[in-house]
Every structure is written in structure tokens, then in C-alpha cells.
C-alpha positions as a Markdown table, in Angstrom:
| # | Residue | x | y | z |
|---|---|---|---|---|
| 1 | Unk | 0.0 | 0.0 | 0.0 |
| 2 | Unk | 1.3 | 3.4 | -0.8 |
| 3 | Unk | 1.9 | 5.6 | 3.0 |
| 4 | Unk | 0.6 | 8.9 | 3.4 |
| 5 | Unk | 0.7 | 11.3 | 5.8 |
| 6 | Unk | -2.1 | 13.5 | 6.5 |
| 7 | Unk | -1.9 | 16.7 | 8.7 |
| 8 | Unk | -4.2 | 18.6 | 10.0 |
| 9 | Unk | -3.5 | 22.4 | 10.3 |
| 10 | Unk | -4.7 | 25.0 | 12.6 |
| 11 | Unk | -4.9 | 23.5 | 16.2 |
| 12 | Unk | -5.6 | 26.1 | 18.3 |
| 13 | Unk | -7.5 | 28.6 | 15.9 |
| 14 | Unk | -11.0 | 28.3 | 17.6 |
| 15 | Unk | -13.0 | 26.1 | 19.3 |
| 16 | Unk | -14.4 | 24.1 | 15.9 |
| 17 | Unk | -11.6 | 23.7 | 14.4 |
| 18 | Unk | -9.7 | 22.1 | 17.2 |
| 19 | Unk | -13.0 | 20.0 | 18.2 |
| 20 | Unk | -12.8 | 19.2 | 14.3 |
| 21 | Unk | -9.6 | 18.1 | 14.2 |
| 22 | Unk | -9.7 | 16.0 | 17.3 |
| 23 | Unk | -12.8 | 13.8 | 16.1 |
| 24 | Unk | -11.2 | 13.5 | 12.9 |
| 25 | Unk | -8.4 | 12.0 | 15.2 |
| 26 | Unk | -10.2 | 10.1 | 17.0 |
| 27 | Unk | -11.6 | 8.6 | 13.7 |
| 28 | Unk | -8.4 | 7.7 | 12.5 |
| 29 | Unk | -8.9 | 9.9 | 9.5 |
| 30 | Unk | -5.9 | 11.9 | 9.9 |
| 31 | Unk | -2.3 | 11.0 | 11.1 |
| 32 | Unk | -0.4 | 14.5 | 12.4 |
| 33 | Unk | -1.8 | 18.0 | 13.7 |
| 34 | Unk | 0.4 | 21.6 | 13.6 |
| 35 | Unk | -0.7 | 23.4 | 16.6 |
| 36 | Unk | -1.0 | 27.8 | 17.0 |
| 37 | Unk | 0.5 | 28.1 | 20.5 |
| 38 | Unk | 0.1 | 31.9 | 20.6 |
| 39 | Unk | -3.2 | 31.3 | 20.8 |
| 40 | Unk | -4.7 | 31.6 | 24.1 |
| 41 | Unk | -7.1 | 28.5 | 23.2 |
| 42 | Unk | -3.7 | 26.5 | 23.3 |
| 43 | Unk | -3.1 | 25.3 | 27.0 |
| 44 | Unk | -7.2 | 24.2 | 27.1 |
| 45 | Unk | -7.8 | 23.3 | 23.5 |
| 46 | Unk | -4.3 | 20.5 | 24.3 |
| 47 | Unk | -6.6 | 18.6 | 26.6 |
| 48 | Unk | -8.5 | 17.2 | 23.7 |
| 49 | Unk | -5.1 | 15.9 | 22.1 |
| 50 | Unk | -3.9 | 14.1 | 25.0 |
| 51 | Unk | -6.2 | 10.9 | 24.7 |
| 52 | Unk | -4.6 | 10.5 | 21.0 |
| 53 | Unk | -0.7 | 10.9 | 22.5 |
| 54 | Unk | 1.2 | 8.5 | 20.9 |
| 55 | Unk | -1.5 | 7.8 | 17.8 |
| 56 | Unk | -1.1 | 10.9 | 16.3 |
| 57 | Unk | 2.2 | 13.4 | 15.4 |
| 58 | Unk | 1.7 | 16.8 | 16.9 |
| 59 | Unk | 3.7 | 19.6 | 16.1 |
| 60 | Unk | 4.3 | 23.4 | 16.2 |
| 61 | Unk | 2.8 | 25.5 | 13.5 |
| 62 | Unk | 5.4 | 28.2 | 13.9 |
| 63 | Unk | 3.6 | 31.8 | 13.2 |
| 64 | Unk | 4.4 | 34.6 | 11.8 |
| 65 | Unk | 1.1 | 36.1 | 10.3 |
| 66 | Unk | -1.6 | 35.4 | 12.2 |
| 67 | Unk | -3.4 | 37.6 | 14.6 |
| 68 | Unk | -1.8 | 35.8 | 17.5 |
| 69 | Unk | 2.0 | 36.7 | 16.3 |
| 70 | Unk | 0.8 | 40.3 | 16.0 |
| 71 | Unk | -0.9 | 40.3 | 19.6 |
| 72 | Unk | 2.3 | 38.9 | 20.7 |
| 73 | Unk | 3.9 | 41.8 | 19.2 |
| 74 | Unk | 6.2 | 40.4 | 16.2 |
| 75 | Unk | 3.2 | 39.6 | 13.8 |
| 76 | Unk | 3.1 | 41.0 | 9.8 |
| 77 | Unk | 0.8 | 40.3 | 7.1 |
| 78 | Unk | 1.7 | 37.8 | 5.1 |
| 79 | Unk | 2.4 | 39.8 | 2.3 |
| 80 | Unk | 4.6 | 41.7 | 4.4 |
| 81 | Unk | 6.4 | 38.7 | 5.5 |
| 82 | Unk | 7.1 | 38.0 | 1.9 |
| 83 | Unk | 8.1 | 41.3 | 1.0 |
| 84 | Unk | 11.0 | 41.1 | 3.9 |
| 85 | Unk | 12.3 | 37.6 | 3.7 |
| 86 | Unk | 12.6 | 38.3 | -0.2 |
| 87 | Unk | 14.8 | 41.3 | 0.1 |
| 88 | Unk | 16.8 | 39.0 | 2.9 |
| 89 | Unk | 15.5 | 41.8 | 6.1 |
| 90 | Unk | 14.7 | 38.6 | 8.5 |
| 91 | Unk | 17.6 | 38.2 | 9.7 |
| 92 | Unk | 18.2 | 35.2 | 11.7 |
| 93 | Unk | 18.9 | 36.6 | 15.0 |
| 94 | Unk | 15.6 | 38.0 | 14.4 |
| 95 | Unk | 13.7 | 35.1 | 14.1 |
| 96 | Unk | 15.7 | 32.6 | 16.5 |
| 97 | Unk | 14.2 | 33.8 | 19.8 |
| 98 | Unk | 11.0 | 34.0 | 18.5 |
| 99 | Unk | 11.1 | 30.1 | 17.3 |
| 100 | Unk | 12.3 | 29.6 | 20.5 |
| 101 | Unk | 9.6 | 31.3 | 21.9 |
| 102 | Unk | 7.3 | 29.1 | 20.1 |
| 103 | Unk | 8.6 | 25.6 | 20.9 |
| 104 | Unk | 8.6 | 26.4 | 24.7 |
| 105 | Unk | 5.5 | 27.1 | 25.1 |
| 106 | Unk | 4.8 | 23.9 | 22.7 |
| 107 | Unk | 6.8 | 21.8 | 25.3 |
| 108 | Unk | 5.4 | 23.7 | 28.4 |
| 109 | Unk | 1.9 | 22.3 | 27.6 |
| 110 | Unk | 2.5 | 19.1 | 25.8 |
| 111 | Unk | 5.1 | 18.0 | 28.2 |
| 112 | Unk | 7.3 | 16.5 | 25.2 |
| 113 | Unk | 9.0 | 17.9 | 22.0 |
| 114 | Unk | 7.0 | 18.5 | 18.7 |
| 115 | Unk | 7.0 | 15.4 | 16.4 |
| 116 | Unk | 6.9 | 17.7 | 13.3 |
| 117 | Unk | 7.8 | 22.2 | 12.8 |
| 118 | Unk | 5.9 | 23.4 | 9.8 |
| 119 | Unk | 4.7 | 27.2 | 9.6 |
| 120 | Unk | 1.3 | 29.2 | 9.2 |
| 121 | Unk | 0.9 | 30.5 | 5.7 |
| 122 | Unk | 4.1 | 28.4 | 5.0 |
| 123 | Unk | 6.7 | 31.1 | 6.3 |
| 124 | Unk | 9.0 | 27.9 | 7.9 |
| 125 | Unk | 10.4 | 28.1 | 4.8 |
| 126 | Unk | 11.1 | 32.3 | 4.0 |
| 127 | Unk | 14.5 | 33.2 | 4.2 |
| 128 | Unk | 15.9 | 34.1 | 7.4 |
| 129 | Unk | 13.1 | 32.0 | 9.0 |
| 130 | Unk | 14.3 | 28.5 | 7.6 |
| 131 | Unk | 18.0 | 29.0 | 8.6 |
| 132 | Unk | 17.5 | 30.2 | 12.4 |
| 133 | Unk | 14.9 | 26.8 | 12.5 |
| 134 | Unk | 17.3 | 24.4 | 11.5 |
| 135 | Unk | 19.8 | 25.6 | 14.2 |
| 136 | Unk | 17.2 | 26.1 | 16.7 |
| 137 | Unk | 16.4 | 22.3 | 15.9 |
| 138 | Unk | 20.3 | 21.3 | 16.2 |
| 139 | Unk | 20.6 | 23.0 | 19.2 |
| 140 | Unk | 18.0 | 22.4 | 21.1 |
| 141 | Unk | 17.6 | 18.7 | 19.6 |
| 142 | Unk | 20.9 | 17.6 | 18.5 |
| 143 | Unk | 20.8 | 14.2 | 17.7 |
| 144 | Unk | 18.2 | 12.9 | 19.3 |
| 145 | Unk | 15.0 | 10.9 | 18.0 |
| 146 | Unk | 13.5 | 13.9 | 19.5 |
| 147 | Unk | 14.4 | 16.3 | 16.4 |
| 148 | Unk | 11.5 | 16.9 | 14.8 |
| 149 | Unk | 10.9 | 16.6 | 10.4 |
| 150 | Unk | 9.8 | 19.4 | 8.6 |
| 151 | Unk | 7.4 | 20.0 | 6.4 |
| 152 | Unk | 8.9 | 21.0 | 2.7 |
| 153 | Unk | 6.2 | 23.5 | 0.4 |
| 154 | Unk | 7.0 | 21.7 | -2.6 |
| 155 | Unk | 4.2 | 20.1 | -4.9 |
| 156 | Unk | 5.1 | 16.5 | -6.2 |
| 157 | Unk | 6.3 | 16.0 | -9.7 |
| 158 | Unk | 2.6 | 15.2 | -11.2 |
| 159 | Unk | 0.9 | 18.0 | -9.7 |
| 160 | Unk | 0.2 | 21.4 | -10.9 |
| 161 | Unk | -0.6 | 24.4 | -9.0 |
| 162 | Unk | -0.1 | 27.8 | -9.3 |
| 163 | Unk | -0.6 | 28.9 | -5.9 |
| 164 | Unk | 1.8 | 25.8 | -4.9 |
| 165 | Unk | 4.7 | 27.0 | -6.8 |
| 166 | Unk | 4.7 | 30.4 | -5.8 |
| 167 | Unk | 4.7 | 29.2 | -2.3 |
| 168 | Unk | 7.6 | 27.2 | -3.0 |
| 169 | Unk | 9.3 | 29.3 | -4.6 |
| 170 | Unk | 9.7 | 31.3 | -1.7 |
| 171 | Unk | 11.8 | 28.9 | -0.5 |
| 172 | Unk | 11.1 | 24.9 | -0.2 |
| 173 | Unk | 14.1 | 23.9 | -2.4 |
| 174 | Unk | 16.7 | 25.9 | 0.2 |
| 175 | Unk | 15.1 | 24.4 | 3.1 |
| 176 | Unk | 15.0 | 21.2 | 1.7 |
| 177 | Unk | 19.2 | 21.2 | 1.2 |
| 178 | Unk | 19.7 | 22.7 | 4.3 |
| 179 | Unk | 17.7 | 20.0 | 6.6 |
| 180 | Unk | 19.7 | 17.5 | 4.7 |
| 181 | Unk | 22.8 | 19.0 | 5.3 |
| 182 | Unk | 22.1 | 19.5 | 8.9 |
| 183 | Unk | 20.5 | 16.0 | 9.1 |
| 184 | Unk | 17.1 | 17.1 | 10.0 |
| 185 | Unk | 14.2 | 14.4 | 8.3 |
| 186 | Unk | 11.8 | 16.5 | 6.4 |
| 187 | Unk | 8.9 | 15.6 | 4.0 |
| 188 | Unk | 9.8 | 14.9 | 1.0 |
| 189 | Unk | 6.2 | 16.8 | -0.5 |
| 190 | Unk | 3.5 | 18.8 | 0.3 |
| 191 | Unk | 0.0 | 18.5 | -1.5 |
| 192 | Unk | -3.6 | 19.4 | -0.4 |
| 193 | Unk | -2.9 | 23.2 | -1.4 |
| 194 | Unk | -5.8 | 24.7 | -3.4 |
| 195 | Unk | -7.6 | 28.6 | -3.5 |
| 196 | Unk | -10.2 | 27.0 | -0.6 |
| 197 | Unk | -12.7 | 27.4 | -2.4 |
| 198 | Unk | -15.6 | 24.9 | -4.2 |
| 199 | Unk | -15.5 | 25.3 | -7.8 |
| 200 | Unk | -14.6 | 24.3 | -10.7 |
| 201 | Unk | -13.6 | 20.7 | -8.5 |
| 202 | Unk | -15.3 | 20.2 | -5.4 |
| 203 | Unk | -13.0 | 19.1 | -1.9 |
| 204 | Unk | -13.3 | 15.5 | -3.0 |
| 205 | Unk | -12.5 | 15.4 | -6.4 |
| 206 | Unk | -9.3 | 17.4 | -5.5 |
| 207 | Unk | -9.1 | 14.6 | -2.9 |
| 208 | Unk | -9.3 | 11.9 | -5.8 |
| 209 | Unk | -6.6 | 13.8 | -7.3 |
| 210 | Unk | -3.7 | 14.3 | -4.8 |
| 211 | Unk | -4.4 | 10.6 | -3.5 |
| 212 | Unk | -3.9 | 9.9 | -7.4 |
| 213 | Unk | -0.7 | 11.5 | -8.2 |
| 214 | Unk | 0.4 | 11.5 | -4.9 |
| 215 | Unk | 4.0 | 9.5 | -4.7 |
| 216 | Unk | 4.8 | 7.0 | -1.4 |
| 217 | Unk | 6.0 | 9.7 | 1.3 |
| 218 | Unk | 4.2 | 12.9 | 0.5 |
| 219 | Unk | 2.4 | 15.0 | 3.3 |
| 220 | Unk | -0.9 | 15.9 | 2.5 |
| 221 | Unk | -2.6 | 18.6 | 4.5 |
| 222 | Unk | -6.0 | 19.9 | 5.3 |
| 223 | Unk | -8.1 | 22.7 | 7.3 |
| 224 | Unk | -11.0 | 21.1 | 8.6 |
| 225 | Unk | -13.3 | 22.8 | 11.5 |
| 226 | Unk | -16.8 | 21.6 | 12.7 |
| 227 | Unk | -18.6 | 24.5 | 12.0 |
| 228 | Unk | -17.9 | 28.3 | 10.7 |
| 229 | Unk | -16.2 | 30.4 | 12.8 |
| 230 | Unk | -17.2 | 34.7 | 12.5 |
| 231 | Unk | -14.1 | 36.3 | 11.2 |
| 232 | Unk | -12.4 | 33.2 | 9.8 |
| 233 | Unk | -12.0 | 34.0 | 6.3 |
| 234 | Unk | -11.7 | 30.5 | 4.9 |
| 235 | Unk | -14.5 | 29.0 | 7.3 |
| 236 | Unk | -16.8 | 27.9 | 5.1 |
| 237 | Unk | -13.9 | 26.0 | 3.3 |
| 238 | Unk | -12.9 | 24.3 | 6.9 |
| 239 | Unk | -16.4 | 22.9 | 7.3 |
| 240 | Unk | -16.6 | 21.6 | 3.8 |
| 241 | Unk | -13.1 | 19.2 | 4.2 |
| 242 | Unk | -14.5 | 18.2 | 7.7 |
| 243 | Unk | -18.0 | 17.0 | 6.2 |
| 244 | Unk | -16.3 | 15.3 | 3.6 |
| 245 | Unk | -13.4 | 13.5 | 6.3 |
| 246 | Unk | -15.5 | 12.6 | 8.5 |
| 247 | Unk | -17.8 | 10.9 | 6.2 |
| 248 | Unk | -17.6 | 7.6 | 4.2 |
| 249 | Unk | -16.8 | 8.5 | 0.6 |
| 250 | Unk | -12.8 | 9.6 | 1.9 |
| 251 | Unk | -12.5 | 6.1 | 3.8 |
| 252 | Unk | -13.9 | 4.4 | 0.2 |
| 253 | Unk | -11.6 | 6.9 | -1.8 |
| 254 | Unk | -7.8 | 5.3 | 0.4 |
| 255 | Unk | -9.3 | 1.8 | 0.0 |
| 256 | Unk | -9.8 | 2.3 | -4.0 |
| 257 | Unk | -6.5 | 3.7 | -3.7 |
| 258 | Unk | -4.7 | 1.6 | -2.0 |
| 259 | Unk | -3.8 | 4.0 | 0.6 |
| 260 | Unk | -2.8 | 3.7 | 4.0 |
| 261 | Unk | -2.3 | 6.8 | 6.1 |
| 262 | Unk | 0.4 | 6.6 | 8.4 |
| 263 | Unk | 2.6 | 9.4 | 11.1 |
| 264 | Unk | 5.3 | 11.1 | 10.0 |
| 265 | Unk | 7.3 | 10.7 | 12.7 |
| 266 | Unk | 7.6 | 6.7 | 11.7 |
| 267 | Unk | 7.9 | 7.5 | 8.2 |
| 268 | Unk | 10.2 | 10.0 | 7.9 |
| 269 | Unk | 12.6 | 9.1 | 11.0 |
| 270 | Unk | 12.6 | 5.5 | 10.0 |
């Protein structure tokens, strides 16, 4: 059977979207979630992960974008972000303490390391950003079976997707060499990226599509929540993928498939 591994973004958000990603959990529909620690919902919203300890990876979805990083008072807008790490004004020293920040107040709740680092809006990979991760990860991880993988923003081979390549193109390839140079496991793909909205395909055919062309390894990710949150610009999007996860046609769609969804931190690690 050909291993997947399927991520859930956006722990932490708001309520439905961690009680959404939980159930699908518990369902064994997904394998991984990426956690917002500067959210406030973070130390209460962890109690519904710690049944599924051990049967799950969870990791840190280092921020940089969202309403949380600015409330904790280094946030930009994305574009912003862009803007910057393209004409090389992250620096580094910039960004170490603040990935730092990050993981211990991952660790202070969860009582253990991340499995998995990836970012919100994919910024784990801008420049400035990917080189102080990889030496927080050495430094802080060395060579343990800690360290965690990383995610890498890079479609496979068969797919197409505008929006996919100009997020790696800010910087998937150069993060890529530099975890294997520094010995960190990273993914060797990313898929499930798409403009979150329903037309011309609908969430499943997409679905149909990366499991397709999907080779053995790649990390696919999705957004679900159980219901639309006010102010959550891709909310209706969220409850779409979690209608269709949690219901029988994306079970039928890995069996057809031959598919077997499986953590990251075995796969990658291994």
C-alpha cells in the first residue's frame, strides 16, 4: 500500500476547528496535527489531544502572520512577510528567539517535544526563517529521536498548482538542502494546497486527485473545523473538508486507492 501522511493544520484557531480536528483523530482519519501556540485556546484546547498521544504526530505551526503573532507583538501580514524575507530583512537573530519562543510554550503544555515544525501561511520556509529553524532544531535537539521533520512547500512532480509554486518558490528547495545537510528528516512533499474554495472541482474530487498522483512519502494537509467560525475567512472552506473527512466517501476513496495513512514521525525518522 502506498503511505501517506495527513496533517491537519490550525490547532488552536478556535474552538471548531480544534473540536474538528480531534474527532477526525479520534476517527483515524488523519495521522499528524500543527498546533498555533500563541493562541490563548492552546493550553485548554491540548486537553482534547492528549487521549490520541502516541497515535497521532503533533507539532508546532510556527507563526508569523496570524493575529496571534501580532498580539504577541512580532506579527506581519503575510504579504509583508514576503516582502521582507525576499529582500533578505529577517535576519536570523531576528527570528531565533522568536522560534524559541514558540517551541517552549509547545513543550510547556504538551510535556514532550513536537513530532513535526511546519509554519502558518508556509513562512518555515522564507528566508531568514528556515536558517535560524534548523539551528534552533540542532541546538536544542541535537541528535536525538526527538528532532523533529519538517514539512517541505513543494508540490510532487505530477501535480500542478499555481498557488503551490509560488509558495515554494519562496523557498522549499533551500530548506530542503539545508535539513539534509544538517541531518534534520523533512517531507519529501507537500499536497492538499488549493484557493479553498468549491469550484470548478469540489474538496473530494481534489481529494481523488492528490491521492492519485500522490508518490509514497508525501504529506498531505487539510483545514477542517466543525462549524464556521465569525471572522475566519476560509470557514466555510474548513467545514466543507470536515464534512467530507468525516464521512464515508474519503475512507472508500484510500481503500480504492490503495492507501494507508500513516505518522510522519515513523515514516520520515525511519
Amino acid at each position: 500500500m502506498k503511505q501517506l501522511v495527513f496533517c491537519a493544520d490550525d490547532f488552536s484557531l478556535h474552538g471548531p476547528a480544534s473540536e474538528g480536528i480531534a474527532a477526525l483523530a479520534q476517527k483515524g482519519c488523519i495521522t499528524a496535527t500543527s498546533v498555533m501556540v500563541l493562541s490563548p485556546r492552546w493550553p485548554a484546547d491540548a486537553a482534547l489531544l492528549k487521549p490520541l498521544r502516541g497515535r497521532i504526530d503533533v507539532g508546532l505551526h510556527l507563526d508569523w502572520t496570524s493575529e496571534f503573532a501580532r498580539q504577541a507583538g512580532h506579527g506581519m501580514s503575510l504579504a509583508r512577510s514576503m516582502l521582507l524575507a525576499g529582500l533578505r530583512q529577517i535576519k536570523p537573530a531576528q527570528a531565533k528567539p522568536l522560534i524559541e519562543r514558540q517551541l517552549d510554550e509547545f513543550e510547556r503544555v504538551w510535556q514532550a517535544p513536537p513530532d513535526h515544525v511546519d509554519g502558518h501561511q508556509h513562512i518555515q520556509q522564507f528566508p531568514g526563517i528556515r536558517e535560524a529553524l534548523v539551528q534552533v532544531l540542532l541546538e536544542r535537539y541535537g541528535n536525538s529521536s526527538a528532532r523533529p521533520y519538517l514539512r517541505i512547500s513543494k508540490l510532487p512532480r505530477d501535480q500542478a498548482d499555481v498557488k503551490a509554486r509560488i509558495i515554494a518558490a519562496m523557498g522549499a528547495e533551500p530548506l530542503r538542502h539545508l535539513a539534509n545537510l544538517s541531518g534534520v528528516p523533512c517531507a519529501p512533499a507537500l499536497t492538499g494546497i488549493y484557493d479553498f474554495g468549491d469550484r470548478p472541482l469540489s474538496y473530494a474530487q481534489r481529494m481523488n486527485d492528490w491521492l492519485r498522483t500522490s508518490p509514497e512519502g508525501t504529506l498531505l494537509m487539510c483545514h477542517p473545523a466543525q462549524g464556521v467560525e465569525a471572522h475566519d475567512a476560509i470557514g466555510p472552506a474548513r467545514e466543507r473538508e470536515y464534512r467530507y473527512l468525516a464521512g464515508g466517501e474519503f475512507q472508500q476513496q484510500l481503500k480504492a486507492r490503495g492507501i494507508q495513512l500513516v505518522r510522519g514521525s515513523r515514516l520520515y525518522k525511519a
